[in-house]
py3Dmol code that shows the C-alpha trace and the ligand (Angstrom):
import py3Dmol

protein = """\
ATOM      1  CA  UNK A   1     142.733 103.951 121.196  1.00  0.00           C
ATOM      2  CA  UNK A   2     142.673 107.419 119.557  1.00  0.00           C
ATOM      3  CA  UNK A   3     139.909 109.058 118.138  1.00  0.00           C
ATOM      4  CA  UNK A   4     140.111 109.052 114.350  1.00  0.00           C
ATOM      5  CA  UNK A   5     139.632 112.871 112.714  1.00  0.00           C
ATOM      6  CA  UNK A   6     137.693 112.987 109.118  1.00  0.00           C
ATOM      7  CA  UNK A   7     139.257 116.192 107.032  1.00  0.00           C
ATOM      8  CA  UNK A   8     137.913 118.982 107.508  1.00  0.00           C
ATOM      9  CA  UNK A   9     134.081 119.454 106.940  1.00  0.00           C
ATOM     10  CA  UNK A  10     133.705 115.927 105.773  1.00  0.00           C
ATOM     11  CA  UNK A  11     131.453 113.148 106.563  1.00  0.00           C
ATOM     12  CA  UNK A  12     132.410 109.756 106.756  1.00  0.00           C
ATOM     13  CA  UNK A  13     129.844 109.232 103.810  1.00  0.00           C
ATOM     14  CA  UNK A  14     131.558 112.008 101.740  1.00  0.00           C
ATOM     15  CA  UNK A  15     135.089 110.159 102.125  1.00  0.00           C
ATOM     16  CA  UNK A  16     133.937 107.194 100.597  1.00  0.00           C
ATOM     17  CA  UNK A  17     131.698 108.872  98.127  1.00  0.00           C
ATOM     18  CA  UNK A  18     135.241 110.535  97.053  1.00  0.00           C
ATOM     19  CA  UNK A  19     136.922 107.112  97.266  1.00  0.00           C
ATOM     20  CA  UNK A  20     134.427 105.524  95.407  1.00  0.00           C
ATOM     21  CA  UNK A  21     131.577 107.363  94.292  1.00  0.00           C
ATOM     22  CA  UNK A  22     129.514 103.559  93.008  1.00  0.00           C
ATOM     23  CA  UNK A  23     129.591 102.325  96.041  1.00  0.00           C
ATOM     24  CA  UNK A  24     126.902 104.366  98.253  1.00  0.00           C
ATOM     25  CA  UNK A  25     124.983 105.139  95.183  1.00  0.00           C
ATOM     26  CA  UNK A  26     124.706 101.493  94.045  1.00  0.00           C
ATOM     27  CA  UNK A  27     122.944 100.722  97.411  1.00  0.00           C
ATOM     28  CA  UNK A  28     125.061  97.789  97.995  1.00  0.00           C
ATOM     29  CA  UNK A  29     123.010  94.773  99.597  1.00  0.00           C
ATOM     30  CA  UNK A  30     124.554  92.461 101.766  1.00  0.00           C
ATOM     31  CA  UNK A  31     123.495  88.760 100.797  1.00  0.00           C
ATOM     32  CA  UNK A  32     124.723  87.338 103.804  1.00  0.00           C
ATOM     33  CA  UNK A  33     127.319  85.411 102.203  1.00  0.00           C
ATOM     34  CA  UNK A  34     129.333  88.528 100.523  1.00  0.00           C
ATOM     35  CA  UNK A  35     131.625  91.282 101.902  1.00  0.00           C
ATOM     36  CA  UNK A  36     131.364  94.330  99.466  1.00  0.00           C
ATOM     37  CA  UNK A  37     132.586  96.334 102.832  1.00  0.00           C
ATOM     38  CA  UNK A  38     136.074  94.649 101.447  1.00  0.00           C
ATOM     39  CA  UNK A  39     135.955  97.254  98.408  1.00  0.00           C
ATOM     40  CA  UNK A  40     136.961 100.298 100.832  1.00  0.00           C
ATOM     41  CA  UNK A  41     138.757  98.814 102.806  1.00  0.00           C
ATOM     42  CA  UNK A  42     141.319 100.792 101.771  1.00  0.00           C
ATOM     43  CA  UNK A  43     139.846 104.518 102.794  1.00  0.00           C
ATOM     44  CA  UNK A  44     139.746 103.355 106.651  1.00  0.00           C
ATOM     45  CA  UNK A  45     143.033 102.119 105.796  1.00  0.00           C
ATOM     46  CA  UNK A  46     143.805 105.664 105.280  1.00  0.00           C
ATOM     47  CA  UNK A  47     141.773 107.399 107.782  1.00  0.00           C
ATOM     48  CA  UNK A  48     143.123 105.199 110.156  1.00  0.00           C
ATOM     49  CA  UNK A  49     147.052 105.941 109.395  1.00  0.00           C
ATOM     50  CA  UNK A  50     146.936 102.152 108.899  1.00  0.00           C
ATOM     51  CA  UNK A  51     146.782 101.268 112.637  1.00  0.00           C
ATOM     52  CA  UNK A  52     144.442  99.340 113.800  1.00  0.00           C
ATOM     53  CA  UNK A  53     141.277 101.725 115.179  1.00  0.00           C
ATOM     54  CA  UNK A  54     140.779  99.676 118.539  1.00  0.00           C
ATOM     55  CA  UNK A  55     144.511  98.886 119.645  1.00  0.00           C
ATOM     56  CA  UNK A  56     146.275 101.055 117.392  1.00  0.00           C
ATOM     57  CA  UNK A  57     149.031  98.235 116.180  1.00  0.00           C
ATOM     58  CA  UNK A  58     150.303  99.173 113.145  1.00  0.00           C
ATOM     59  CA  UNK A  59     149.213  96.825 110.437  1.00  0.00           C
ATOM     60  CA  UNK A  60     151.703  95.775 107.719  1.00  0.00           C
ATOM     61  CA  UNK A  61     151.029  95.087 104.540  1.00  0.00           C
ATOM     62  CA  UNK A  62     148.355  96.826 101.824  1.00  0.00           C
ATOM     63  CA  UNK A  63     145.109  96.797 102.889  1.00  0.00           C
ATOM     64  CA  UNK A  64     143.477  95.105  99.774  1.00  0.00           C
ATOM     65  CA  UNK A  65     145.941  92.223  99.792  1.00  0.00           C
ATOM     66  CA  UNK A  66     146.538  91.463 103.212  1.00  0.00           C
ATOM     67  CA  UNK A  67     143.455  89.864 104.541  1.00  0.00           C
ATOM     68  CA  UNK A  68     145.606  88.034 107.425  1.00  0.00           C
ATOM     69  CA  UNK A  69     146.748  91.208 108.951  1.00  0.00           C
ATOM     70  CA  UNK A  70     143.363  92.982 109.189  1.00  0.00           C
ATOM     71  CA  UNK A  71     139.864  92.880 108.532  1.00  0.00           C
ATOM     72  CA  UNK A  72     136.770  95.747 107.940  1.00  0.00           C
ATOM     73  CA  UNK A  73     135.055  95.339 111.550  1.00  0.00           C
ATOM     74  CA  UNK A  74     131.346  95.682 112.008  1.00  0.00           C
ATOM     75  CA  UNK A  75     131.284  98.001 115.183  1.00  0.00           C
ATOM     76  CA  UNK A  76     127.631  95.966 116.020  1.00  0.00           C
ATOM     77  CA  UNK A  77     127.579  92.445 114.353  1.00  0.00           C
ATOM     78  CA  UNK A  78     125.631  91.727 111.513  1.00  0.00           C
ATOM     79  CA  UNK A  79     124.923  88.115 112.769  1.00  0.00           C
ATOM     80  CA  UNK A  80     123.847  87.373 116.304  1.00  0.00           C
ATOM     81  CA  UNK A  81     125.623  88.972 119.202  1.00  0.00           C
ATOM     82  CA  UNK A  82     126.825  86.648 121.855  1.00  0.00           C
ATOM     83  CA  UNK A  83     125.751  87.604 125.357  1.00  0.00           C
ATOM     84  CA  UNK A  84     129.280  87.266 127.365  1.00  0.00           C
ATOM     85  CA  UNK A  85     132.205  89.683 127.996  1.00  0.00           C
ATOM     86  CA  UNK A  86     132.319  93.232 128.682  1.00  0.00           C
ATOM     87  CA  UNK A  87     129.119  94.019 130.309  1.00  0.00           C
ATOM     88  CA  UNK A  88     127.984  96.933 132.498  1.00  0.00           C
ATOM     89  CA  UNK A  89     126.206  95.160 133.869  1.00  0.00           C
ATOM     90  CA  UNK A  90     125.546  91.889 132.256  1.00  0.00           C
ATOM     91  CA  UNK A  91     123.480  92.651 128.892  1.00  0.00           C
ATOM     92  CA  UNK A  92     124.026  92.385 125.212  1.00  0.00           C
ATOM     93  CA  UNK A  93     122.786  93.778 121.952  1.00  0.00           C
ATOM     94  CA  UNK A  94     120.329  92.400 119.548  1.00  0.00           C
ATOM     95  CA  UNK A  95     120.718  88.833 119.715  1.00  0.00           C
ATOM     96  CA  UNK A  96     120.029  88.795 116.249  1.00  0.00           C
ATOM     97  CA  UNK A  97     122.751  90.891 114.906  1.00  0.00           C
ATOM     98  CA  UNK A  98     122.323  94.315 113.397  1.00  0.00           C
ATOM     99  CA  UNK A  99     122.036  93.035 109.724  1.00  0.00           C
ATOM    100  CA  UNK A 100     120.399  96.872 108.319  1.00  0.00           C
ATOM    101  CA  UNK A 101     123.797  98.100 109.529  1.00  0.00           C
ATOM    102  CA  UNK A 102     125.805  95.580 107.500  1.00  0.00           C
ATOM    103  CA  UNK A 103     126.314  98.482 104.670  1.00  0.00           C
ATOM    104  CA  UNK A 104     126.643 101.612 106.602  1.00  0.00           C
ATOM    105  CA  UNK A 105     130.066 103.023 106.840  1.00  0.00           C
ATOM    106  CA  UNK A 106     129.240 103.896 110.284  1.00  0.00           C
ATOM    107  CA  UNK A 107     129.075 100.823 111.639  1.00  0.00           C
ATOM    108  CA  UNK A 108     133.049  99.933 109.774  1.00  0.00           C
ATOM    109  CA  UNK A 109     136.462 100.421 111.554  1.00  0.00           C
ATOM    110  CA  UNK A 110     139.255  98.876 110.392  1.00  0.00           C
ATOM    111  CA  UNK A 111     140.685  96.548 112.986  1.00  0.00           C
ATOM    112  CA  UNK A 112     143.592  94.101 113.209  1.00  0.00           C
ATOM    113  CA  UNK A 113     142.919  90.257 113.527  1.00  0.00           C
ATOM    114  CA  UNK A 114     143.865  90.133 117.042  1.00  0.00           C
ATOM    115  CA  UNK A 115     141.000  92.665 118.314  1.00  0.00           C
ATOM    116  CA  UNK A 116     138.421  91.567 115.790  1.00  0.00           C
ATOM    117  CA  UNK A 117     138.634  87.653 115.476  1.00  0.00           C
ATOM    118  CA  UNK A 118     140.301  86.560 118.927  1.00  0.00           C
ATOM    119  CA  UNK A 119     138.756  89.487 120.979  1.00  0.00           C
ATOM    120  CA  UNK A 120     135.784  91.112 119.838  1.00  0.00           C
ATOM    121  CA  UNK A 121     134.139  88.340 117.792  1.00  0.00           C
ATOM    122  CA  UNK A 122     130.192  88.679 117.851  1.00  0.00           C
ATOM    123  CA  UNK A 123     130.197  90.213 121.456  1.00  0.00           C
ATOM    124  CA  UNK A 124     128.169  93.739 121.762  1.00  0.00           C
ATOM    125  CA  UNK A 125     128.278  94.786 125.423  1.00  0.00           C
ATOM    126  CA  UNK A 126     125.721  97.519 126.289  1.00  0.00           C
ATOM    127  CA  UNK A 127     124.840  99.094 129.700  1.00  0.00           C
ATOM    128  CA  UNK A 128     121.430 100.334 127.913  1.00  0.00           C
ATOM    129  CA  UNK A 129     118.428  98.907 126.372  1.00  0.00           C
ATOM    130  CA  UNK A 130     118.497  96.675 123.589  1.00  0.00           C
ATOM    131  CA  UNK A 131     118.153  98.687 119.791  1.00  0.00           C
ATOM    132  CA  UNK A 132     115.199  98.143 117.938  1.00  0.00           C
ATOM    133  CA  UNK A 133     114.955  96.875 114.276  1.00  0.00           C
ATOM    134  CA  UNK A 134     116.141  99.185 112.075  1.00  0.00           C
ATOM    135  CA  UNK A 135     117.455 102.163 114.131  1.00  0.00           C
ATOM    136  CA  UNK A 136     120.088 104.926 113.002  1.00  0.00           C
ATOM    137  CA  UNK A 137     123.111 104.477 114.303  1.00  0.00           C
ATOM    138  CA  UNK A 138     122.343 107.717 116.346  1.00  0.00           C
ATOM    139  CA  UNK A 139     119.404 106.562 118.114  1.00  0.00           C
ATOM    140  CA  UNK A 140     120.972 103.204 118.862  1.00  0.00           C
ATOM    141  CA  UNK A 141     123.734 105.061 120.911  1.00  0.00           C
ATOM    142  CA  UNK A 142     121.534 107.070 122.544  1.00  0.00           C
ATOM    143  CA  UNK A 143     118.973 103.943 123.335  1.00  0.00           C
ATOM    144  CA  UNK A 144     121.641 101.147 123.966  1.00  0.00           C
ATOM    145  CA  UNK A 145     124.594 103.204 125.483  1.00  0.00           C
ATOM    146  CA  UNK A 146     127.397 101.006 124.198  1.00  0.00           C
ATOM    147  CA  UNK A 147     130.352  99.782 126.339  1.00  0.00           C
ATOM    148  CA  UNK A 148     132.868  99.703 123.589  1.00  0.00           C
ATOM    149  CA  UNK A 149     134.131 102.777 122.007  1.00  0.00           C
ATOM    150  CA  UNK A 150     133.547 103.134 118.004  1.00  0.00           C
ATOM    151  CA  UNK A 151     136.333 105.758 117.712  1.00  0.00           C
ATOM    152  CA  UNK A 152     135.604 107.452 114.046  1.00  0.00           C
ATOM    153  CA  UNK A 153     134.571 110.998 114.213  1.00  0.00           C
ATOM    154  CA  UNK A 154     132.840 112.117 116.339  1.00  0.00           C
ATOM    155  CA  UNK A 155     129.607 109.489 116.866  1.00  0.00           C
ATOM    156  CA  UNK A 156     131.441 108.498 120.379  1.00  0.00           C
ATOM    157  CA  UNK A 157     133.070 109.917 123.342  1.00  0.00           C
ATOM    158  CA  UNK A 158     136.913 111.078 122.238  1.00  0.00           C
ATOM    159  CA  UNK A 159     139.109 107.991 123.969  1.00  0.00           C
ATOM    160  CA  UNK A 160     141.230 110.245 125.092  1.00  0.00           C
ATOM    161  CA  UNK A 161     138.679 111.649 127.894  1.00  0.00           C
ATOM    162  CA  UNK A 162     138.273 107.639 128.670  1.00  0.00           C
ATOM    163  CA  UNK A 163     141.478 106.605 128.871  1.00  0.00           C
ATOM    164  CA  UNK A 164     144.531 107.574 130.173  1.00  0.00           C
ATOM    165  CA  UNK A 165     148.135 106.208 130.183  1.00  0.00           C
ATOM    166  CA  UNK A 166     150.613 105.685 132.940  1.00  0.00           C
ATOM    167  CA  UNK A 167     153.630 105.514 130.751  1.00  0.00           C
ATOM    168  CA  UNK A 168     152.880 102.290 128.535  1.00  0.00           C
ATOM    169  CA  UNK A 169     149.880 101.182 130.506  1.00  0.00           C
ATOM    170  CA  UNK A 170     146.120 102.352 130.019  1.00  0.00           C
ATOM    171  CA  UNK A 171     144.513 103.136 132.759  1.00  0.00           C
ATOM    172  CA  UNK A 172     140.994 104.971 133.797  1.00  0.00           C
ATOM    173  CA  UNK A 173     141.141 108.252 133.161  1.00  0.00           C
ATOM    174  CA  UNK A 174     138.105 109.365 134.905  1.00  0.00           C
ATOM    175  CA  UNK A 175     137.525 107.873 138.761  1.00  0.00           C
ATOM    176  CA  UNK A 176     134.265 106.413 139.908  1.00  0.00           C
ATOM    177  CA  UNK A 177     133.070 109.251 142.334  1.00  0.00           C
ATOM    178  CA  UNK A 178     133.241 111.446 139.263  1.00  0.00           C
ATOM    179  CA  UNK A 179     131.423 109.056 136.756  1.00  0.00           C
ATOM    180  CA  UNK A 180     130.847 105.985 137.376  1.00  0.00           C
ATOM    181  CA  UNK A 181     129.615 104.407 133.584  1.00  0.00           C
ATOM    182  CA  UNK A 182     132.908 106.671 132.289  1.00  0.00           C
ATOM    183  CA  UNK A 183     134.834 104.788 134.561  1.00  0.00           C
ATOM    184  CA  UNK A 184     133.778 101.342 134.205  1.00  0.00           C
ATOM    185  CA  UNK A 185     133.512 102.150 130.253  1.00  0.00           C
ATOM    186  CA  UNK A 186     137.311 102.725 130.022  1.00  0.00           C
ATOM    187  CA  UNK A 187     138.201  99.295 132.604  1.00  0.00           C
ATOM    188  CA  UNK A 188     136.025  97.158 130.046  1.00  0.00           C
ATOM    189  CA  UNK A 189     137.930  98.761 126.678  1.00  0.00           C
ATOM    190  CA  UNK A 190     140.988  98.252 128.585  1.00  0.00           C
ATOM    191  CA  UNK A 191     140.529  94.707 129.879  1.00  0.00           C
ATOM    192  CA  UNK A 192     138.143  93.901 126.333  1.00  0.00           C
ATOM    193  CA  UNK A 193     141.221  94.118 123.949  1.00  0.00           C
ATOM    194  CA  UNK A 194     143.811  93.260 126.783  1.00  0.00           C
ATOM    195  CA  UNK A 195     145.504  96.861 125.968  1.00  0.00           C
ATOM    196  CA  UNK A 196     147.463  96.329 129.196  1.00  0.00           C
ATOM    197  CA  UNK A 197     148.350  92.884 128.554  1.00  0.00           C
ATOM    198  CA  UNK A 198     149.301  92.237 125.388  1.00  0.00           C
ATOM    199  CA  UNK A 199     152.838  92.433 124.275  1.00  0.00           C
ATOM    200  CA  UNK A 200     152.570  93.873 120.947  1.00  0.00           C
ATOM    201  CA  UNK A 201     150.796  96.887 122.376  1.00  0.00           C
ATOM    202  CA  UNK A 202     152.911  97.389 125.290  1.00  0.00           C
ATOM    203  CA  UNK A 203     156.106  96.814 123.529  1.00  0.00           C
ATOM    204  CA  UNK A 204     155.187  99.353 120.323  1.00  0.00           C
ATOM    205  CA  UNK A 205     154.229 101.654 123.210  1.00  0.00           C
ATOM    206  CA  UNK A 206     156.967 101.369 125.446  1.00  0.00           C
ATOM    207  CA  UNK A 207     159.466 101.706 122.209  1.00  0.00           C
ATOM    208  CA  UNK A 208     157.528 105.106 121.461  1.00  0.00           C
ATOM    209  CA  UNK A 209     157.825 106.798 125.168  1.00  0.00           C
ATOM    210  CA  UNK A 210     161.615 106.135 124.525  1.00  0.00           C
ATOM    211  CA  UNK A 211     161.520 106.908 121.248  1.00  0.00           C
ATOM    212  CA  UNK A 212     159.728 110.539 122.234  1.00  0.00           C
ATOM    213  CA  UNK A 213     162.007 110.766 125.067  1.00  0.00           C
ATOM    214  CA  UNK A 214     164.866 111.336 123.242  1.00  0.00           C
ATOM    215  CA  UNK A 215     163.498 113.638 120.811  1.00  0.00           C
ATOM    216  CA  UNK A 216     162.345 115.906 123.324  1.00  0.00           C
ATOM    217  CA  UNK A 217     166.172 115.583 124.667  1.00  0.00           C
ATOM    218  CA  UNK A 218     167.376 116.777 121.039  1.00  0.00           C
ATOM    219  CA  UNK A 219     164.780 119.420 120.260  1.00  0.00           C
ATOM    220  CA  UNK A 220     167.118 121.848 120.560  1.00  0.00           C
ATOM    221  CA  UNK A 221     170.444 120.057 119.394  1.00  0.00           C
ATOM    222  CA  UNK A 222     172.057 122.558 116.268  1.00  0.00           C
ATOM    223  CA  UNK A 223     171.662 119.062 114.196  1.00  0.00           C
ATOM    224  CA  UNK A 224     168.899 117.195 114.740  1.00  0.00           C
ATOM    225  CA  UNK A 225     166.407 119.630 115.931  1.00  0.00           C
ATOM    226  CA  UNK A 226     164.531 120.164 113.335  1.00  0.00           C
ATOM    227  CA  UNK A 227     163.384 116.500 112.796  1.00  0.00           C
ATOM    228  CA  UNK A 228     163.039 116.007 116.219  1.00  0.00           C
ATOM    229  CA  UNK A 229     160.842 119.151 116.811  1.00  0.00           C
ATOM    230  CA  UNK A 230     159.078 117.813 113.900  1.00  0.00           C
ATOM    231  CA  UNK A 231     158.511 114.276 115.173  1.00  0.00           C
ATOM    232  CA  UNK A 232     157.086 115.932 117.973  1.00  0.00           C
ATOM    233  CA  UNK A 233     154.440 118.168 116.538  1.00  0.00           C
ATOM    234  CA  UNK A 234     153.596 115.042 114.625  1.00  0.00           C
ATOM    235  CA  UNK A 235     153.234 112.811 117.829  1.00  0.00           C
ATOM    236  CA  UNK A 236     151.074 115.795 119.023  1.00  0.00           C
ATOM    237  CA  UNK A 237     148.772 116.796 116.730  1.00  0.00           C
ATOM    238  CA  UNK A 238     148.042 113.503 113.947  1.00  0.00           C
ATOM    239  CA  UNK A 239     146.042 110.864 115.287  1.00  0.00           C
ATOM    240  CA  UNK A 240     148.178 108.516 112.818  1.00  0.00           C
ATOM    241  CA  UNK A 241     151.027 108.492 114.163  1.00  0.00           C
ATOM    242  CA  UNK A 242     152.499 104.918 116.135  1.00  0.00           C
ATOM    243  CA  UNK A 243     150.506 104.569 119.125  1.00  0.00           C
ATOM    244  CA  UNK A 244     149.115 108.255 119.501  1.00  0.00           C
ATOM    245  CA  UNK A 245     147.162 108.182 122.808  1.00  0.00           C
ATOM    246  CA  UNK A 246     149.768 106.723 124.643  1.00  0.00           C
ATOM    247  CA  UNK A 247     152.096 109.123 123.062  1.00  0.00           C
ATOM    248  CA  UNK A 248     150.333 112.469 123.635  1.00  0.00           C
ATOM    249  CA  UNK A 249     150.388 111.595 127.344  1.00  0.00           C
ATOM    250  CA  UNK A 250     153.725 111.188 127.602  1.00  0.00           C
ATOM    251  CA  UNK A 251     154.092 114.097 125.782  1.00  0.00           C
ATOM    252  CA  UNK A 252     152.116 115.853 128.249  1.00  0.00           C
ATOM    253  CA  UNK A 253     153.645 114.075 131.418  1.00  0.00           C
ATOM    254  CA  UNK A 254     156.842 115.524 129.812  1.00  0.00           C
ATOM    255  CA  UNK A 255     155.699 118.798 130.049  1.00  0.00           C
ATOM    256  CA  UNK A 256     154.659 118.874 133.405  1.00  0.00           C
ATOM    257  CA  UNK A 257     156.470 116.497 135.876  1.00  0.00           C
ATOM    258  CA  UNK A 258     159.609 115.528 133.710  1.00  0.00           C
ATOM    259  CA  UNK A 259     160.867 113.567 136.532  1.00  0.00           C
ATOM    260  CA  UNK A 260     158.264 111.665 136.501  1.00  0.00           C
ATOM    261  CA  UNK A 261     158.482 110.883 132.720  1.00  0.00           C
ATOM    262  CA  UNK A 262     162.209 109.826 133.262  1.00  0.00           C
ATOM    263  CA  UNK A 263     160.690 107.097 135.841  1.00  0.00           C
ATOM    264  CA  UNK A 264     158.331 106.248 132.791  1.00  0.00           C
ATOM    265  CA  UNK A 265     160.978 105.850 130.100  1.00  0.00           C
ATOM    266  CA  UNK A 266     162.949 103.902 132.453  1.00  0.00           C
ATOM    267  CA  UNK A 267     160.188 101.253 133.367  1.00  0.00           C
ATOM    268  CA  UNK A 268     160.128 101.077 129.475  1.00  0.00           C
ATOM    269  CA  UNK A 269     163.304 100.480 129.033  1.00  0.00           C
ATOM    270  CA  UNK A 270     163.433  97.584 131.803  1.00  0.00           C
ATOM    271  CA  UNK A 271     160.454  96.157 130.100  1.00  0.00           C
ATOM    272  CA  UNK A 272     161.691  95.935 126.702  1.00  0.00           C
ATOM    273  CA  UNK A 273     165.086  94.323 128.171  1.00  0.00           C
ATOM    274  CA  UNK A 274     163.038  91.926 129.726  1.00  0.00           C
ATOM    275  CA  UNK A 275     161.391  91.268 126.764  1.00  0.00           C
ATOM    276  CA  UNK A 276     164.708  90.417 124.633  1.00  0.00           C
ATOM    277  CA  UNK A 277     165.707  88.379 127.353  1.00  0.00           C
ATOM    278  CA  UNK A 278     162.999  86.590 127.197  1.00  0.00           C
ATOM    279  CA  UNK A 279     163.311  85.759 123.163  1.00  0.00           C
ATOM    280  CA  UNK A 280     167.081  85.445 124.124  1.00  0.00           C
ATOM    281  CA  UNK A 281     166.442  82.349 126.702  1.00  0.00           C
ATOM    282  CA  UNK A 282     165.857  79.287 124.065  1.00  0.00           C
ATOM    283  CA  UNK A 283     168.744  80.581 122.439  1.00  0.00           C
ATOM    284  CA  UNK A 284     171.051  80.481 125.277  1.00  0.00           C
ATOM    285  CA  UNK A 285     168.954  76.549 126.034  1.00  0.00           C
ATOM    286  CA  UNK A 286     169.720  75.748 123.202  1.00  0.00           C
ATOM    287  CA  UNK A 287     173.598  76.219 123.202  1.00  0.00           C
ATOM    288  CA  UNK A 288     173.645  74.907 126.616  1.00  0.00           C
ATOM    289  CA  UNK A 289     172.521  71.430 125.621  1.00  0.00           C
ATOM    290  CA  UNK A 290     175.468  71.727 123.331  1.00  0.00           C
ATOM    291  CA  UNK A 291     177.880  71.370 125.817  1.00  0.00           C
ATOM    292  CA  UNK A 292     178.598  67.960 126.733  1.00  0.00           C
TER     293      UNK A 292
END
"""
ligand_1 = """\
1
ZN
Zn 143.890 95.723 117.237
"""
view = py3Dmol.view(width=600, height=400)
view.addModel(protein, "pdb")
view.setStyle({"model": 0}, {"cartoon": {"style": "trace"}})
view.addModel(ligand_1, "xyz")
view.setStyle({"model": 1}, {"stick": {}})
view.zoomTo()
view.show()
């Protein structure tokens, strides 16, 4: 998860107004039943580098006709919010939902299937007090302290100074002794969208530390070091680029303990072997019950 810039001296508001300059000033209503959220879709699309803003898997296709691939999240539900997973300790959001935020752009991310309809669902952990009715987005933060990160601009904490990578695995970036909520908040993202478990993350991730790896080996080559010096100001400064928090700390383990980054790219690239061996198994079953 990376923290997703507006230009400069923008608001979210003003992006969309730009986008679409009907759709704020129409005062959409949401019927219950409709989803005019789906007709700017595309501007988080393109905020977001189309990645998706909680795991940042790159989502294929265009975002107005691919409605299997991703999906305009509401940060806090609009329906009810299921008491459950991700608590600090255990306590939810308005069991009702948060309908009055169903049309404000602050409440929308754009967010890939797998986080929004398998993981995140209705579920609104909060180590706070429940919102009232009808609350800015502001004073809900403050009130209800939120245990998942909404990662646009800059409503929320950066990600960053949550979470941490050890080569192609999230971890905690800040301990307990130091702060405690900080700490449990980044264990509960992690664990929440399975960012150390799931093998689409962990392979696009592991494929980028090697990927950076070997840039950062050619920087300097009479050939290719111009692209590759560019790839890596990219991978440093645009929040867009393929998996960017895991990237800029490798970058930075690079630059400080490049021993240390070798053991990382290695682990990466045992990891991904073990991964095509894996695919490569029915395969070689497959033959096997060929042979008489
Ligand atoms: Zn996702």
């Amino acid at each position: 998860m990376i923290r997703i810039c507006l230009p400069s001296g923008k608001s979210l508001e003003d992006v969309i107004d730009e986008f679409n300059p009907s759709w704020r000033a129409d005062n959409v209503v949401w019927d219950g039943a409709s989803s005019p959220w789906s007709d700017i879709k595309e501007v988080f699309a393109s905020l977001q580098g189309c990645k998706c803003a909680y795991c940042e898997r790159v989502l294929q296709g265009t975002p107005s006709e691919n409605k299997v691939e991703s999906d305009i999240e509401h940060f806090r539900p609009k329906k009810k919010t299921v008491v459950g997973r991700g608590e600090i300790p255990a306590k939810s959001g308005r069991a009702d939902g948060y309908a009055w935020l169903a049309t404000n752009v602050a409440n929308y991310l754009l967010s890939c299937k797998t986080c929004n309809s398998s993981l995140k669902k209705n579920f609104f952990p909060i180590s706070g007090s429940v919102g009232l009715k009808n609350q800015s987005v502001p004073k809900l933060n403050a009130r209800e302290k939120p245990v998942l990160l909404y990662p646009i601009g800059e409503f929320d904490t950066d990600p960053e100074d949550l979470i941490d990578w050890e080569g192609f695995t999230p971890v905690a970036k800040i301990s307990v002794a130091t702060d405690a909520f900080a700490n449990a908040r980044a264990e509960r993202i992690i664990a929440f969208f399975g960012l150390a478990q799931r093998q689409d993350i962990q392979r696009g991730c592991a494929e980028q530390i090697i990927k950076v790896w070997r840039a950062f080996q050619l920087r300097n080559d009479p050939e290719e070091g111009l692209s590759t010096s560019d790839f890596l100001r990219r991978c440093q400064s645009e929040h867009t680029e393929v998996h960017a928090a895991c990237t800029r700390a490798f970058l930075r383990l690079v630059a400080t303990d490049s021993h240390q980054a070798r053991i990382e790219v290695r682990k990466a690239e045992k990891y991904l072997a073990e991964l095509k061996n894996l695919y490569q198994l029915p395969k070689k079953l497959k033959r096997s019950r060929k042979i008489p």
